[in-house]
C-alpha positions as MATLAB code, in Angstrom:
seq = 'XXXXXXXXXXXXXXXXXXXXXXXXXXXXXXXXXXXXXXXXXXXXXXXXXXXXXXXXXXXXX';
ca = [
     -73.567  283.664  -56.262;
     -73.297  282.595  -59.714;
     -69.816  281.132  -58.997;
     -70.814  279.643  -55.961;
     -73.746  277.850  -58.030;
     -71.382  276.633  -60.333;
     -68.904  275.014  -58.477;
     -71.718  273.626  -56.699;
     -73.115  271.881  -59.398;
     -70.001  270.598  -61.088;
     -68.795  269.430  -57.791;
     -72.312  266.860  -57.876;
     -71.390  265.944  -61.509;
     -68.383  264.996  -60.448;
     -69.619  263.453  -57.219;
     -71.851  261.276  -59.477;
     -69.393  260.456  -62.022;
     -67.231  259.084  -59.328;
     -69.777  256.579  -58.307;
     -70.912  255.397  -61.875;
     -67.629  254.449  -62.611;
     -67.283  253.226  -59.080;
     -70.513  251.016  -59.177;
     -69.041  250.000  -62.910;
     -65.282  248.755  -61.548;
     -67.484  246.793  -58.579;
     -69.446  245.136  -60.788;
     -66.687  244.418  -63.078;
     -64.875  243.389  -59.871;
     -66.947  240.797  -58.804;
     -68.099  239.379  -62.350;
     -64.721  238.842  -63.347;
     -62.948  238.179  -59.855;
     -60.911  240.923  -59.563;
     -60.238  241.811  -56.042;
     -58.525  245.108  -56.517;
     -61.251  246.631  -59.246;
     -63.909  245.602  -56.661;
     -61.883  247.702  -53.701;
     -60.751  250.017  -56.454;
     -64.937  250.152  -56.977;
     -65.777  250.570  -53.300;
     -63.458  253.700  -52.739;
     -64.861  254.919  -55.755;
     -68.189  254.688  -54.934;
     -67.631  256.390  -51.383;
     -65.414  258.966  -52.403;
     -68.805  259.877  -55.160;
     -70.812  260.208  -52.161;
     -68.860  262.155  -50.392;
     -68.003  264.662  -52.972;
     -72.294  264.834  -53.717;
     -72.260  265.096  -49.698;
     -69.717  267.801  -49.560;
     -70.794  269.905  -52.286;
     -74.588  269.988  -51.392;
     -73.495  270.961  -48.067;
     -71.027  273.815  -49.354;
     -73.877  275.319  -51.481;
     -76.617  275.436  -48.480;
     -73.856  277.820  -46.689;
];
């Protein structure tokens, strides 16, 4: 259980680190016209949400 819980909860750090720095590289994106950071920022921000998704969802099994 108490690895379970663990993994659980680093998994959402990590989901919401991924979006920070994903809503970071969009922003930087589109301030300083940068195409690729702002993509780079959208799969970033996604791939966040679906780790927080994904983890939430493995610890209610």
């Amino acid at each position: 259980m108490l690895k379970g819980l663990a993994s659980g909860l680093l998994g959402r750090a990590v989901g919401l680190g991924l979006f920070g720095v994903g809503f970071w590289a969009l922003a930087k994106g589109f301030i300083d016209s940068n195409v690729p950071i702002a993509l780079l920022g959208c799969v970033l921000m996604v791939g966040g949400m679906w780790a927080m998704a994904h983890f939430r969802r493995m610890m209610q099994d």
